[in-house]
Every structure is written in structure tokens, then in C-alpha cells.
Backbone atoms as SQL, in Angstrom:
CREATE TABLE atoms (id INTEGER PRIMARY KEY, chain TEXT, resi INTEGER, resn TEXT, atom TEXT, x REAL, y REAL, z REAL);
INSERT INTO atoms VALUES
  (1, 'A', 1, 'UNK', 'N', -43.518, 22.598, -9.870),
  (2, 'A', 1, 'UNK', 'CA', -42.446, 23.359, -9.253),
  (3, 'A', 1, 'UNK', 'C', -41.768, 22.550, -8.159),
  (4, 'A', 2, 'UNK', 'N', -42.818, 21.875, -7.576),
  (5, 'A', 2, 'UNK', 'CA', -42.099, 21.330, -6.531),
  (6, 'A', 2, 'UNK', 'C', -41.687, 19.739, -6.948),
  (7, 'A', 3, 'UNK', 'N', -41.305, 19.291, -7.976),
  (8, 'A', 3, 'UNK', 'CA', -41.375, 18.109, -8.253),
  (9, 'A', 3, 'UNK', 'C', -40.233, 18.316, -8.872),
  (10, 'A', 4, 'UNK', 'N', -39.689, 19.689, -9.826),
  (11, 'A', 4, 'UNK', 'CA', -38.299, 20.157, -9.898),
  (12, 'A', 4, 'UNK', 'C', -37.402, 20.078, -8.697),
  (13, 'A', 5, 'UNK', 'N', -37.948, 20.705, -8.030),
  (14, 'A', 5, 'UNK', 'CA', -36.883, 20.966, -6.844),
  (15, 'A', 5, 'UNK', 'C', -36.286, 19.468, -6.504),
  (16, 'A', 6, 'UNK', 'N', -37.488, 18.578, -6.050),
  (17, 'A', 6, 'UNK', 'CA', -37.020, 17.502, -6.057),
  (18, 'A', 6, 'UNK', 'C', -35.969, 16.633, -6.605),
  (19, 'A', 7, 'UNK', 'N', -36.447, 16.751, -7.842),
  (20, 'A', 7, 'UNK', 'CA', -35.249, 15.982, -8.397),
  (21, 'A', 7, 'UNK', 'C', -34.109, 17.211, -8.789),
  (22, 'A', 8, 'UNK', 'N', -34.031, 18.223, -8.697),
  (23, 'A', 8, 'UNK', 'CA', -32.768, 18.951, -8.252),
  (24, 'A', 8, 'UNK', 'C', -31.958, 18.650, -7.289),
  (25, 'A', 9, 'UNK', 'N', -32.622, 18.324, -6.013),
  (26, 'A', 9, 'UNK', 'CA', -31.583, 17.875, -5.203),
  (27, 'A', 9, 'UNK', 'C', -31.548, 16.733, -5.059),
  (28, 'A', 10, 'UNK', 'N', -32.186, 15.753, -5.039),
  (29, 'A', 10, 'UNK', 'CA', -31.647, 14.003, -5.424),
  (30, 'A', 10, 'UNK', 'C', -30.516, 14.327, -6.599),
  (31, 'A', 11, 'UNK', 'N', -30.524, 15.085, -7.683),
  (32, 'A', 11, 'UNK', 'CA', -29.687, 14.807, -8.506),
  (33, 'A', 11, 'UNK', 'C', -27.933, 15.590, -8.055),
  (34, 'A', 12, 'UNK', 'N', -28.288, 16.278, -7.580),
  (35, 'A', 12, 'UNK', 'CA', -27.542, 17.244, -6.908),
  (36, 'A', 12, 'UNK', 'C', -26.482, 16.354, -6.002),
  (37, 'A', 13, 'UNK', 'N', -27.222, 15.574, -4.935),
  (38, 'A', 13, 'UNK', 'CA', -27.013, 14.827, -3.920),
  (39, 'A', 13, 'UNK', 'C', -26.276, 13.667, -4.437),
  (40, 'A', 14, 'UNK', 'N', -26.739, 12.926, -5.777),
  (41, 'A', 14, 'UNK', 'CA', -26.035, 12.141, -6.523),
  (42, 'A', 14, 'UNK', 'C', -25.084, 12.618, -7.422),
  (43, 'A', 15, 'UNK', 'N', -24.837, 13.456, -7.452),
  (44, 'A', 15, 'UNK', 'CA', -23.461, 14.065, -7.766),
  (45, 'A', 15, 'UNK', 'C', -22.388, 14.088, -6.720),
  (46, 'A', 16, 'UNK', 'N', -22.817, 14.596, -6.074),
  (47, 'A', 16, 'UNK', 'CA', -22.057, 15.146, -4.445),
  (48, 'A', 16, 'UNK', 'C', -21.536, 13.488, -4.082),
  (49, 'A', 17, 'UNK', 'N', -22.631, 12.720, -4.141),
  (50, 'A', 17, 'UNK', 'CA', -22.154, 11.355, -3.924),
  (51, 'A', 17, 'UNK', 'C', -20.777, 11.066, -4.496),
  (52, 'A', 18, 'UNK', 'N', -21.392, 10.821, -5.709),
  (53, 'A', 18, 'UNK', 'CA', -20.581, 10.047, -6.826),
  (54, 'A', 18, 'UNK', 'C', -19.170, 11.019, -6.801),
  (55, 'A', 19, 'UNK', 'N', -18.845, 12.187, -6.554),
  (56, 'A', 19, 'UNK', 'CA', -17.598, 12.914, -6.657),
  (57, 'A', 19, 'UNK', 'C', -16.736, 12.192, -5.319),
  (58, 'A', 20, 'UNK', 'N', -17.443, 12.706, -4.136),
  (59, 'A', 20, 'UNK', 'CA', -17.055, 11.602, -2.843),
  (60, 'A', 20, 'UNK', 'C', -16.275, 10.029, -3.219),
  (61, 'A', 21, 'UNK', 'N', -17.288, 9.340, -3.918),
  (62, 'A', 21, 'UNK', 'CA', -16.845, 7.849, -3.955),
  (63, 'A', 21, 'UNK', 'C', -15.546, 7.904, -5.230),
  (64, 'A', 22, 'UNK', 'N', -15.746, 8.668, -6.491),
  (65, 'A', 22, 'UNK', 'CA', -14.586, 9.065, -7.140),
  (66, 'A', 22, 'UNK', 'C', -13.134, 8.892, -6.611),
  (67, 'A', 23, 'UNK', 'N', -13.225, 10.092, -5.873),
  (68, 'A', 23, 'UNK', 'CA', -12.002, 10.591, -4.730),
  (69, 'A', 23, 'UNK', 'C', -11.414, 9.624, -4.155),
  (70, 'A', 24, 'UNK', 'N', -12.143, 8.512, -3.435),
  (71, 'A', 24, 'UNK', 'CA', -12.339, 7.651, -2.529),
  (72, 'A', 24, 'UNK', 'C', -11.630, 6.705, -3.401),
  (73, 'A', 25, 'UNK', 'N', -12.075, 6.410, -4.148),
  (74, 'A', 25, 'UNK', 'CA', -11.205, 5.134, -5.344),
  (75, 'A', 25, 'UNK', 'C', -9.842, 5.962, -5.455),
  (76, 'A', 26, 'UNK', 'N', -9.944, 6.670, -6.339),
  (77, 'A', 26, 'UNK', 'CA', -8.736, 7.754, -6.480),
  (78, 'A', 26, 'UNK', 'C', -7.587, 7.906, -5.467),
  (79, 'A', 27, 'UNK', 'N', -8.339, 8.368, -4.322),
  (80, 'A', 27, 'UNK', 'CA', -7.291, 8.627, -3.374),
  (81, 'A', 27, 'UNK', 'C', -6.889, 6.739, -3.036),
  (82, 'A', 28, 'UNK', 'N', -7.441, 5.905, -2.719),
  (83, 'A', 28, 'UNK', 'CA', -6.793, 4.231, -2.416),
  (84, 'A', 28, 'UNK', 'C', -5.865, 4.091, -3.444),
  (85, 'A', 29, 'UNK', 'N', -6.404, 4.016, -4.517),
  (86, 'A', 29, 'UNK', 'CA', -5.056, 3.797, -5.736),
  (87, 'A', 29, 'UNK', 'C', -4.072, 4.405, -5.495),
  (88, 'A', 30, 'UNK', 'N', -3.901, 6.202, -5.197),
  (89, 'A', 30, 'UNK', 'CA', -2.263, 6.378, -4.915),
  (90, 'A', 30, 'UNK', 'C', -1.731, 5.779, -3.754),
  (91, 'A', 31, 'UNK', 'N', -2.577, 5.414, -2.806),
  (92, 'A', 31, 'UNK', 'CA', -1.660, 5.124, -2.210),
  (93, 'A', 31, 'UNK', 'C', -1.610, 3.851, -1.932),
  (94, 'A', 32, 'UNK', 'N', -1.825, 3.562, -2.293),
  (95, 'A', 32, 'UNK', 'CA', -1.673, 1.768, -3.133),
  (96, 'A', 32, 'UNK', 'C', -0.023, 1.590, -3.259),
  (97, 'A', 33, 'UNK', 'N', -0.424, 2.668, -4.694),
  (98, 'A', 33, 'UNK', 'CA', 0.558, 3.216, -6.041),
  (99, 'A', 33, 'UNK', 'C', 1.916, 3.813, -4.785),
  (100, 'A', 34, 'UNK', 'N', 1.983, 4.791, -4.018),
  (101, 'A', 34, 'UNK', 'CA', 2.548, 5.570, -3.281),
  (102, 'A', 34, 'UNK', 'C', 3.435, 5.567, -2.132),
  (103, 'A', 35, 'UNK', 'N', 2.103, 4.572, -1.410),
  (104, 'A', 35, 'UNK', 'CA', 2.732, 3.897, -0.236),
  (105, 'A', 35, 'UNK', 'C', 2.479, 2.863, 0.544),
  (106, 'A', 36, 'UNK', 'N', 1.778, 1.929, 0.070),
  (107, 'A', 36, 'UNK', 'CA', 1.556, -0.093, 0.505),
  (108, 'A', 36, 'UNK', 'C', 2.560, -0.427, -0.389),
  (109, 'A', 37, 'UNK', 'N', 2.501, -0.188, -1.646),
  (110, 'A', 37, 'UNK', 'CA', 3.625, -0.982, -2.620),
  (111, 'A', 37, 'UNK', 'C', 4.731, -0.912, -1.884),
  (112, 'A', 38, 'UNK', 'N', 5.322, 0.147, -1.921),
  (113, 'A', 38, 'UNK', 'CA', 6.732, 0.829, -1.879),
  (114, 'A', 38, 'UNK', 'C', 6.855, -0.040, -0.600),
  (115, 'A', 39, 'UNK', 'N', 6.121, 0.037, 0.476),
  (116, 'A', 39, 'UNK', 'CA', 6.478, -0.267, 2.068),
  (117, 'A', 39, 'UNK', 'C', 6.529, -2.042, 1.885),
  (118, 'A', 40, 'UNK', 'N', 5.792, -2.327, 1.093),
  (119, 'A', 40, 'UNK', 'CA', 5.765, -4.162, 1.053),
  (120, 'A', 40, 'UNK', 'C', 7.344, -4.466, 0.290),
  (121, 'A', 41, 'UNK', 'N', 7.689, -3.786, -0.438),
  (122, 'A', 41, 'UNK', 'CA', 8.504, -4.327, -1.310),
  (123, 'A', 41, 'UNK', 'C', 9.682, -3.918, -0.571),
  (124, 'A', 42, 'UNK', 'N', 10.558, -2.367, 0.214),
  (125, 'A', 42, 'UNK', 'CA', 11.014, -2.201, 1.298),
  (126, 'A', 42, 'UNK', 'C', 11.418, -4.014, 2.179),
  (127, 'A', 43, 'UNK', 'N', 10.011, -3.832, 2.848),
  (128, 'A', 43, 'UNK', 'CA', 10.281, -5.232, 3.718),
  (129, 'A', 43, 'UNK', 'C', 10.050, -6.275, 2.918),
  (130, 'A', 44, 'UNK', 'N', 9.958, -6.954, 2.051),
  (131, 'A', 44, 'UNK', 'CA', 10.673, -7.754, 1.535),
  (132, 'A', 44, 'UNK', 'C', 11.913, -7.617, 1.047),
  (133, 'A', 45, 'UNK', 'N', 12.545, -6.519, 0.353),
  (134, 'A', 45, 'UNK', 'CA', 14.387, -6.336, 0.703),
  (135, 'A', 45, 'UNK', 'C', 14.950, -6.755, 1.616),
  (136, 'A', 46, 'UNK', 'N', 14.436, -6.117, 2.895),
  (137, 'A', 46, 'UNK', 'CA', 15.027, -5.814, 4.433),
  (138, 'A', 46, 'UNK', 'C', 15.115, -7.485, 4.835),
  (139, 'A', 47, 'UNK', 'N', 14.004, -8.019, 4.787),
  (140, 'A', 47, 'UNK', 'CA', 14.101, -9.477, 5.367),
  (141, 'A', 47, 'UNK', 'C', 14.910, -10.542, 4.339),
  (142, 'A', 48, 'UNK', 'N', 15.144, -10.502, 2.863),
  (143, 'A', 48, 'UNK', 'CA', 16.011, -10.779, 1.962),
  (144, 'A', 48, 'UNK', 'C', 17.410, -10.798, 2.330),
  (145, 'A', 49, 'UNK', 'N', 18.077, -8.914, 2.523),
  (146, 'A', 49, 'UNK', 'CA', 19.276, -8.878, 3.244),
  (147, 'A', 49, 'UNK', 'C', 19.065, -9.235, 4.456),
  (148, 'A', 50, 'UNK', 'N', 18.225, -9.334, 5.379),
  (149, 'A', 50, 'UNK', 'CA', 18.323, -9.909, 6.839),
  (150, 'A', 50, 'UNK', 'C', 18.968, -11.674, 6.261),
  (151, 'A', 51, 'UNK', 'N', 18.254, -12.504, 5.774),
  (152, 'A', 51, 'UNK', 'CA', 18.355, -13.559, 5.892),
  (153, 'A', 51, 'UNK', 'C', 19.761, -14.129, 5.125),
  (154, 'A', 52, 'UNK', 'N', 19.886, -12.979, 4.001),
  (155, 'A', 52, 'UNK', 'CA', 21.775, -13.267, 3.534),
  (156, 'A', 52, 'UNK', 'C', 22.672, -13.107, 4.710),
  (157, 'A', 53, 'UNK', 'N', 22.327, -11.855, 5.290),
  (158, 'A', 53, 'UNK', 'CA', 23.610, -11.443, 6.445),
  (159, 'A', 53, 'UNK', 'C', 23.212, -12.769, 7.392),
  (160, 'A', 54, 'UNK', 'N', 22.334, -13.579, 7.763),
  (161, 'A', 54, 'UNK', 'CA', 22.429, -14.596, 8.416),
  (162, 'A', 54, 'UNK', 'C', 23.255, -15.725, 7.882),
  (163, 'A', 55, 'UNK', 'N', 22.917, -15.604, 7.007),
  (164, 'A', 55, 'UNK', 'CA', 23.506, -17.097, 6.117),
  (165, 'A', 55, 'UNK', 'C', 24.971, -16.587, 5.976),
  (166, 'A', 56, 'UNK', 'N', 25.450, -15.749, 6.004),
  (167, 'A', 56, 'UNK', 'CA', 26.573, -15.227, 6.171),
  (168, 'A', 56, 'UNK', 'C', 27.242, -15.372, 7.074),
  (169, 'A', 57, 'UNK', 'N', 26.955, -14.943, 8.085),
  (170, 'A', 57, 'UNK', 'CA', 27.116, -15.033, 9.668),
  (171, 'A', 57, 'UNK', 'C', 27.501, -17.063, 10.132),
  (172, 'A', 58, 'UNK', 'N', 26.597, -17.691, 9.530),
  (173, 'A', 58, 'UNK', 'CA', 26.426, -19.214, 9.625),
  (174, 'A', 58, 'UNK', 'C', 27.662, -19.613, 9.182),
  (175, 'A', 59, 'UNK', 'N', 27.946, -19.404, 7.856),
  (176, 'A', 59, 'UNK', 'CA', 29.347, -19.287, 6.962),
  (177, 'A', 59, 'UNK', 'C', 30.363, -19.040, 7.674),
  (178, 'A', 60, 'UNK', 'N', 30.298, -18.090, 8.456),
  (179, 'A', 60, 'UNK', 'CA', 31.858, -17.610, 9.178),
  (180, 'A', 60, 'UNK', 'C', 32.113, -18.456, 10.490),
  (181, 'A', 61, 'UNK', 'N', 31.003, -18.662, 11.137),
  (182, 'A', 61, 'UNK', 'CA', 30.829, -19.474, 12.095),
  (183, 'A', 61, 'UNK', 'C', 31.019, -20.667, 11.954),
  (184, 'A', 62, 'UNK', 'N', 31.075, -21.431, 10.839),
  (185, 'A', 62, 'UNK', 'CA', 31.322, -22.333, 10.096),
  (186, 'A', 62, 'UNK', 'C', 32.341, -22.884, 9.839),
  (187, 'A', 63, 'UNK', 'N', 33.347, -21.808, 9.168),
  (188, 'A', 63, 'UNK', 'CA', 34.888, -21.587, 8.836),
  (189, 'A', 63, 'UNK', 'C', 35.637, -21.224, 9.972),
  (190, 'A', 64, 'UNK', 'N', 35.293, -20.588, 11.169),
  (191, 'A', 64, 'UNK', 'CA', 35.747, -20.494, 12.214),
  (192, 'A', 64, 'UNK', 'C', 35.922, -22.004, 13.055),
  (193, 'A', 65, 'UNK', 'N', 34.672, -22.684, 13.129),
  (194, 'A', 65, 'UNK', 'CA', 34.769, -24.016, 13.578),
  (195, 'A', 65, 'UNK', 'C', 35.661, -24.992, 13.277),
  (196, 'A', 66, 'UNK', 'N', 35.916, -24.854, 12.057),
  (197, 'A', 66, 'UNK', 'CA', 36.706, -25.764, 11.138),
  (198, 'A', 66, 'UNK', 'C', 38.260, -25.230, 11.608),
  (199, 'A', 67, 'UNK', 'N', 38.706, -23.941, 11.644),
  (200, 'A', 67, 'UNK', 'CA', 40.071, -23.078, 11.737),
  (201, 'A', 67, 'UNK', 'C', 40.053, -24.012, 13.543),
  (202, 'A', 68, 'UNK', 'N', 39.262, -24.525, 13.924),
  (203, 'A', 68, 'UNK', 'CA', 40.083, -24.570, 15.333),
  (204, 'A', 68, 'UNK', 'C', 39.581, -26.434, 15.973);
């Protein structure tokens, strides 16, 4: 009887675990998926157009030099 119980709740407990660590994977992937991706790729745009509108900026500054 008491050797049931036992492994009732070790097994019990390793469930309870394993649903926990599930989740745990589960929940990192969306937001992986959700919101690291999305935010990395964001700032790599942002610093992309940052560095055109510079090179832009260089350009006019450029053509301005030359106009005078």
C-alpha cells in the first residue's frame, strides 16, 4: 500500500514536472516566434534606413560643396 502511494506521487510529480518544462519550451518558442524575431529584424531595418538617410545626407552635402 505504501509502496503505491509512492510511486503515485513520484509519478504524479513527474508529470507536474514534465507539463512545467513543456510550457517552458513552448512558451520560449513563441516568443522567439512573436517577439526577439520581429524586434531583431525591426532594428536591423531601422539601422539599414538610418545608414541610407546618412549616405544621403553625405550626397547632398557633397553636391552642395561642389554648387559653391
Amino acid at each position: 500500500m505504501a509502496s503505491t502511494l509512492v510511486a503515485t506521487v513520484y509519478w504524479g510529480g513527474m508529470v507536474l514536472l514534465f507539463f512545467f518544462w513543456a510550457y517552458g519550451i513552448a512558451s520560449f518558442a513563441l516568443d522567439l516566434k512573436n517577439k526577439i524575431i520581429p524586434g531583431i529584424v525591426r532594428y536591423r531595418r531601422g539601422r539599414r534606413a538610418e545608414k541610407a538617410e546618412a549616405e544621403r545626407e553625405q550626397e547632398r552635402d557633397e553636391r552642395e560643396q561642389q554648387l559653391y
